[in-house]
Backbone as JSON Lines, residues from 0, in Angstrom:
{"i":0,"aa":"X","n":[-29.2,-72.23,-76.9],"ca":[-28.03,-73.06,-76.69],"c":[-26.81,-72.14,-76.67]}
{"i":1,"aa":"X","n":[-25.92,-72.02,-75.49],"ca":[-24.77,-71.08,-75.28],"c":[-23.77,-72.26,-76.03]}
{"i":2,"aa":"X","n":[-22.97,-71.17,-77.09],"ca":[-21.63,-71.76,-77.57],"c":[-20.49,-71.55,-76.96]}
{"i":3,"aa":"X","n":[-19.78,-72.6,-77.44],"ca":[-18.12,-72.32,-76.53],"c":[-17.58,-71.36,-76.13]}
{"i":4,"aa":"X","n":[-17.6,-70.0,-76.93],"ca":[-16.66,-69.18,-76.9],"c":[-17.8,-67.98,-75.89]}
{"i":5,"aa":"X","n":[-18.82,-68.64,-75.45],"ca":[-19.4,-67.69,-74.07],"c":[-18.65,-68.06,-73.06]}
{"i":6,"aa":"X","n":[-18.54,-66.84,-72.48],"ca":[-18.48,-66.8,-71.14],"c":[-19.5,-67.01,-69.66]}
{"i":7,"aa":"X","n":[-19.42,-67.57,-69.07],"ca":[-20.46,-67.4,-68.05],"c":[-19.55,-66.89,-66.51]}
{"i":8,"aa":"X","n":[-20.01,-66.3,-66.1],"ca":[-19.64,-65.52,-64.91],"c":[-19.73,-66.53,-64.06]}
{"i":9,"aa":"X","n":[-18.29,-66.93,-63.12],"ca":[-18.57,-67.91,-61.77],"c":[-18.18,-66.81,-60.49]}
{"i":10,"aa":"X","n":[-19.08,-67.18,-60.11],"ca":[-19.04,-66.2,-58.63],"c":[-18.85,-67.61,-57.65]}
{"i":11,"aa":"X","n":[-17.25,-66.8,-56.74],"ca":[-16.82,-67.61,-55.88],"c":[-17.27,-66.86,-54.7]}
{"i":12,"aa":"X","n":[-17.54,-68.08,-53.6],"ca":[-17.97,-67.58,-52.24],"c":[-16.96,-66.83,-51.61]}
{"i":13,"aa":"X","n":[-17.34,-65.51,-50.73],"ca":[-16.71,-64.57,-50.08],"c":[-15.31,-65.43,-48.94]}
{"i":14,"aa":"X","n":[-14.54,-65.0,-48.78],"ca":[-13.45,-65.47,-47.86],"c":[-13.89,-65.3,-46.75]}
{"i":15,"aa":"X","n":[-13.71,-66.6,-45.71],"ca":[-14.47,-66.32,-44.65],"c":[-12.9,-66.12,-43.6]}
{"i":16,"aa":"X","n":[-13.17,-65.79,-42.57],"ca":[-12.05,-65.66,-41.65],"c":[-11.67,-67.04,-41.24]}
{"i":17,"aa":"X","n":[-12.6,-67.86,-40.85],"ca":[-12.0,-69.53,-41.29],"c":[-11.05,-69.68,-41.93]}
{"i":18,"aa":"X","n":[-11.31,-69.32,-43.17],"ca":[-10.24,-69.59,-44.55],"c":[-8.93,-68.93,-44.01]}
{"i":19,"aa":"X","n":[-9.05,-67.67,-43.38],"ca":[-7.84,-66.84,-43.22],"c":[-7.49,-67.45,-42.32]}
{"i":20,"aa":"X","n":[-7.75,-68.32,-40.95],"ca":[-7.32,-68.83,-39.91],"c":[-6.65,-70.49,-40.38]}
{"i":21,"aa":"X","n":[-7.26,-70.65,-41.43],"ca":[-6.63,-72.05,-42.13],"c":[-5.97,-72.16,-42.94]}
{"i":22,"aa":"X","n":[-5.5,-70.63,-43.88],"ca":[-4.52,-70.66,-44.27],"c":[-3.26,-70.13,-43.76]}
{"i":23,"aa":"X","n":[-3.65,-69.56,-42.66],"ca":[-2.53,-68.53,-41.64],"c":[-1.67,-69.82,-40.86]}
{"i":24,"aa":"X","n":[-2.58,-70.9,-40.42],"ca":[-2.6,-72.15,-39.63],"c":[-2.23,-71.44,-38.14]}
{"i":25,"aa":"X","n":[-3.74,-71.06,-37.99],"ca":[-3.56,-70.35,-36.41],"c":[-5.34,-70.61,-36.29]}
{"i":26,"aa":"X","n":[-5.69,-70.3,-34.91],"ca":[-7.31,-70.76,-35.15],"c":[-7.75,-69.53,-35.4]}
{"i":27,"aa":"X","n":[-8.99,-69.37,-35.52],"ca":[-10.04,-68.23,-35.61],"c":[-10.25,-67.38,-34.89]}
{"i":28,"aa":"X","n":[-9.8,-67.43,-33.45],"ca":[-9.8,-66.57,-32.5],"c":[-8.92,-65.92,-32.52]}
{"i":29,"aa":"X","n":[-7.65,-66.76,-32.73],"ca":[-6.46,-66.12,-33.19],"c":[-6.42,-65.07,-34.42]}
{"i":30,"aa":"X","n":[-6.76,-65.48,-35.39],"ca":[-6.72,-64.37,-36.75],"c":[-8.06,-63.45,-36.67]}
{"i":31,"aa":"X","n":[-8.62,-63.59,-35.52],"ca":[-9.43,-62.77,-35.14],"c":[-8.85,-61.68,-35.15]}
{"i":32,"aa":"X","n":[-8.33,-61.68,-33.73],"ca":[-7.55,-60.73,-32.62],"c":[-6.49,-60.18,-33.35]}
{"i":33,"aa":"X","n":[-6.25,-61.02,-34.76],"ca":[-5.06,-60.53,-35.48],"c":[-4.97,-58.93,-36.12]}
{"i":34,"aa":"X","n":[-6.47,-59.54,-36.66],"ca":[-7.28,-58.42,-37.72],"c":[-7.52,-57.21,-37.1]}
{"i":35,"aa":"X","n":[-7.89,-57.56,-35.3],"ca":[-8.53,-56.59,-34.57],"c":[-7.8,-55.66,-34.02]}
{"i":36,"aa":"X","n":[-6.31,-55.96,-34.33],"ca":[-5.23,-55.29,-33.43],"c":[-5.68,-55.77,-31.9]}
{"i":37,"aa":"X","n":[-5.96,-56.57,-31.5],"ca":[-6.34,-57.45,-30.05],"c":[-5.25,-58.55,-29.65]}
{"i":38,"aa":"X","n":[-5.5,-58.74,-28.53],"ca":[-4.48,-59.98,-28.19],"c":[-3.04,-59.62,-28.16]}
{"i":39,"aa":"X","n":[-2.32,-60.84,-27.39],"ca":[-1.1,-61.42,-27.43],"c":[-0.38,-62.04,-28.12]}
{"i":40,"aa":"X","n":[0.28,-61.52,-29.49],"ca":[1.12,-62.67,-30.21],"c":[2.21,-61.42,-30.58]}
{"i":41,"aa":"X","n":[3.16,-62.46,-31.19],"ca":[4.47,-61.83,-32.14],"c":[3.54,-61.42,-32.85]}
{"i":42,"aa":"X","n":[4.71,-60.29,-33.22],"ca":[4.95,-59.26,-34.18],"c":[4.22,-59.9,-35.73]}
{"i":43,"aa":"X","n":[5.01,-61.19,-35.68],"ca":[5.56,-62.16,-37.14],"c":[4.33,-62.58,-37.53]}
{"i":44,"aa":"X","n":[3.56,-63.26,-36.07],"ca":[2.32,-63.89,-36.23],"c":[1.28,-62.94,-36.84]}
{"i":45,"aa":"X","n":[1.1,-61.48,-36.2],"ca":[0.12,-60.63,-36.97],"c":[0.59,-60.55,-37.9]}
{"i":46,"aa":"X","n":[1.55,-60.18,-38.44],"ca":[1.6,-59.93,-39.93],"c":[1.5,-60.92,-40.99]}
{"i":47,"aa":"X","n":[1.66,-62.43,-40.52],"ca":[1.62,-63.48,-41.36],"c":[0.01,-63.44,-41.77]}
{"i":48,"aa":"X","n":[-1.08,-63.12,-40.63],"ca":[-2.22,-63.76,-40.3],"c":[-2.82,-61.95,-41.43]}
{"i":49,"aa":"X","n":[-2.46,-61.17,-41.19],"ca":[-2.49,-60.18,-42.13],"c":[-2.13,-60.28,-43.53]}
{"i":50,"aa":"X","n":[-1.14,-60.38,-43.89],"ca":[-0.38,-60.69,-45.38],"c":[-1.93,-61.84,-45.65]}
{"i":51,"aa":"X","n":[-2.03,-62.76,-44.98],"ca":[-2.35,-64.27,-45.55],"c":[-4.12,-63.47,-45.94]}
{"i":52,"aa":"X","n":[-4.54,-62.57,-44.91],"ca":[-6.21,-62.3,-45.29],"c":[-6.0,-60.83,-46.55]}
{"i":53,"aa":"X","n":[-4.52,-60.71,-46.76],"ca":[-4.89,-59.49,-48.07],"c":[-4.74,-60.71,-49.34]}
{"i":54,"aa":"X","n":[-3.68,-61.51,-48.93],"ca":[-3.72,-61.86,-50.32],"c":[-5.21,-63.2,-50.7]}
{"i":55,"aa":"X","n":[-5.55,-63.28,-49.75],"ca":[-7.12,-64.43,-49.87],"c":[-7.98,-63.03,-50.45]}
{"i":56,"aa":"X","n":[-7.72,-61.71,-50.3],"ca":[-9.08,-60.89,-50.71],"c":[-9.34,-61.03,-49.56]}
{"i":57,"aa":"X","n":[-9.6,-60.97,-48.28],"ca":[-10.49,-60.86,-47.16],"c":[-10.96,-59.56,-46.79]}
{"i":58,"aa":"X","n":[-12.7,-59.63,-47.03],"ca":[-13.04,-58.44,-46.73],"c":[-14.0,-58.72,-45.61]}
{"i":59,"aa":"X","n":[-14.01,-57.75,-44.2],"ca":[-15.22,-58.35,-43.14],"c":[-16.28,-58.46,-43.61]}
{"i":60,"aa":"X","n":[-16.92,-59.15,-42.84],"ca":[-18.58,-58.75,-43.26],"c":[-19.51,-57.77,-42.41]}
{"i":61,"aa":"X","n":[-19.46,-56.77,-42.65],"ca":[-20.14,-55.68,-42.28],"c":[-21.61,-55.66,-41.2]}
{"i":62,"aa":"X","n":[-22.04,-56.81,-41.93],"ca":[-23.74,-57.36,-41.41],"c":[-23.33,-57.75,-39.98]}
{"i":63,"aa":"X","n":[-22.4,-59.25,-40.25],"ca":[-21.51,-60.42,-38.75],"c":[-21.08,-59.08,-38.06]}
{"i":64,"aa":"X","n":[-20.28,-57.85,-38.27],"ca":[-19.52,-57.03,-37.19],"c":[-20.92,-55.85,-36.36]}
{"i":65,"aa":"X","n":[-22.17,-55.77,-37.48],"ca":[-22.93,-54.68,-36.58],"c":[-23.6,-55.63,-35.81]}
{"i":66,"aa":"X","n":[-23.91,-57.52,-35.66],"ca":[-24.58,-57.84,-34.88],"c":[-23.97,-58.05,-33.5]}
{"i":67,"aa":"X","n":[-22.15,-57.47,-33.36],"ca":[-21.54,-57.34,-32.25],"c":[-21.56,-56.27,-31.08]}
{"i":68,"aa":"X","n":[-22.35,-55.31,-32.19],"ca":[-22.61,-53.72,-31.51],"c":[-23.42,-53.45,-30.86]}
């Protein structure tokens, strides 16, 4: 029987670029191209869509980018 004063470790699911495209409020293709240095937008827009995936923690997923290669 675990008492109160344990801790148990919660592991939250990884940030998906979704998340970064829904909190940026731009779509996914968009904060794609953001990340990628790709595309057509303001200045303002990459950096919002940037700022918004450092401070979520957004890290790629390594696995999703080698099945592009």
């Amino acid at each position: 029987m675990a008492s109160d004063d344990q801790h148990v470790p919660v592991f939250s699911k990884p940030v998906t670029l979704r998340d970064v495209a829904a909190q940026a409020g731009v779509s996914v293709a968009t904060a794609s191209k953001a990340l990628n240095d790709q595309g057509r937008m303001t200045a303002e827009t990459r950096e919002r869509i940037r700022e918004t995936a450092r401070r979520l923690g957004f890290r790629p997923n390594s696995l999703a980018q080698s099945l592009l290669r």
